[in-house]
C-alpha positions as CSV (number, residue, x, y, z in Angstrom):
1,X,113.8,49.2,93.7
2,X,116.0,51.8,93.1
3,X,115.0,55.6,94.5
4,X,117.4,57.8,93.0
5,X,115.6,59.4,91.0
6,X,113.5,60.9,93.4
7,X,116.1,61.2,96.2
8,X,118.5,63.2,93.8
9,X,116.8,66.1,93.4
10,X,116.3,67.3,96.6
11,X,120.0,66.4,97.1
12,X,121.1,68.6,94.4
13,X,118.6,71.3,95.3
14,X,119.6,71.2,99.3
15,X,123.3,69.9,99.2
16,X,123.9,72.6,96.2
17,X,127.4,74.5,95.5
18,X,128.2,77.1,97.8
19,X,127.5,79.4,94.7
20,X,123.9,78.3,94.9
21,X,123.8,79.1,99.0
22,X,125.7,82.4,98.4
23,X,122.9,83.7,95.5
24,X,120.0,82.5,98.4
25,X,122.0,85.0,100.8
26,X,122.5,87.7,98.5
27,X,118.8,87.2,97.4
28,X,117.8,87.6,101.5
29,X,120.0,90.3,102.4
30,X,118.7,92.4,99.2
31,X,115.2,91.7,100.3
32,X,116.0,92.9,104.0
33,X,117.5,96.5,102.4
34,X,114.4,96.9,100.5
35,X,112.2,96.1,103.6
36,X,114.5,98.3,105.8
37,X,114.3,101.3,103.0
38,X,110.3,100.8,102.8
39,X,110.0,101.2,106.3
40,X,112.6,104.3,106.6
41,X,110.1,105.8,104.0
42,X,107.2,105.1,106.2
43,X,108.0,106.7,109.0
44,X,109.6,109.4,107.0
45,X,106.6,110.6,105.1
46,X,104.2,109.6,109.0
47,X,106.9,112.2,110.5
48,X,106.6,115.0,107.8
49,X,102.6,114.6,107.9
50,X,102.5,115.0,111.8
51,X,104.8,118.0,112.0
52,X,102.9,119.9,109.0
53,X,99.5,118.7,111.3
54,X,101.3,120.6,113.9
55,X,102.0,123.5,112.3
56,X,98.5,123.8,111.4
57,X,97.1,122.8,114.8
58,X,99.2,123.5,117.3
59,X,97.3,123.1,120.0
60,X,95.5,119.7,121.4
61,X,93.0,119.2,124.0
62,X,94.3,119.5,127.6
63,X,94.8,116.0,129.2
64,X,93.6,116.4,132.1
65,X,90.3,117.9,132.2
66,X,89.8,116.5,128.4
67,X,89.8,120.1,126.8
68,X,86.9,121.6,129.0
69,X,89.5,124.1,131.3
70,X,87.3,123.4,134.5
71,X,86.6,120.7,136.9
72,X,83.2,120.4,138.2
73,X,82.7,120.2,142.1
74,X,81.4,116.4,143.2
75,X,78.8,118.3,145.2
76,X,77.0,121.2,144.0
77,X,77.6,123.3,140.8
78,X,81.0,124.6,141.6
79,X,83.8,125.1,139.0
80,X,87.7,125.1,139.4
81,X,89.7,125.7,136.2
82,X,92.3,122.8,135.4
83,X,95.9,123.7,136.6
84,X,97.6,122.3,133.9
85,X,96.3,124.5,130.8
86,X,94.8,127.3,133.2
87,X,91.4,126.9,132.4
88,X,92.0,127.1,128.7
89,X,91.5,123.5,127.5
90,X,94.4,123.9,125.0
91,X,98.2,121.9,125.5
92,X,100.9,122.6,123.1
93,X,101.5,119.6,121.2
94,X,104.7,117.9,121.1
95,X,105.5,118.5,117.2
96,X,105.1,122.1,117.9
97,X,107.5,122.3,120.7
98,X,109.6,120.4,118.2
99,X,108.7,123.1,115.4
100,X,109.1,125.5,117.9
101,X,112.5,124.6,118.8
102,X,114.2,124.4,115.4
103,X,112.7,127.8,114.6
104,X,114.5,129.4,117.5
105,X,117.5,127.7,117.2
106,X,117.7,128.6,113.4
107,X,116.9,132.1,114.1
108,X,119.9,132.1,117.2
109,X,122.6,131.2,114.6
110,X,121.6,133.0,111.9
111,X,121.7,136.0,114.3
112,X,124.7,135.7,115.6
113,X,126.5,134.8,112.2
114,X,124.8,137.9,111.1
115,X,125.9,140.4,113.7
116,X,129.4,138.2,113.7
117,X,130.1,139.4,109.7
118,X,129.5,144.0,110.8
């Protein structure tokens, strides 16, 4: 009972030419660019939406006391304001300081670039 019929073409489809192997490789390392650009994208277009949400709303609820400004005394009905955001409520958010920090640095160099040229 001879089996090579059905033994031959997974040997021809495993044991291939190197040519076969190399398209595979090609075919996997094409697929792991695409992936890798699709997720560059991603976190492009989630970094862009967060900073413009930051330029809108710069300001986020304090940590600490949860965006109230005041603690309220365990015994009575005594009040302290927070000393993280001074009573306010408000923190600066981090994409602001970021926003915050380009702008001022863009503004430095074009000032002294500018008073450089008189």
């Amino acid at each position: 009972m001879p089996t090579t019929a059905a033994t031959a073409v997974p040997e021809v489809a495993t044991h291939g030419s190197n040519l076969g192997s190399a398209s595979i490789d090609l075919t996997a390392s094409a697929h792991s660019v695409a992936h890798a650009a699709t997720v560059a994208l991603i976190v492009t277009v989630v970094a862009v939406f967060y900073l413009l949400t930051c330029a809108v709303w710069p300001f986020g609820k304090c940590r600490r006391c949860k965006g109230v400004g005041k603690f309220k005394s365990p015994f009575g009905n005594a009040f302290r304001h927070c000393g993280r955001c001074d009573g306010s409520g408000l923190r600066v958010r981090f994409g602001r300081k970021v926003i915050s920090y380009y702008r001022r640095t863009h503004s430095a160099a074009s000032n002294s670039t500018s008073k450089g040229d008189k």
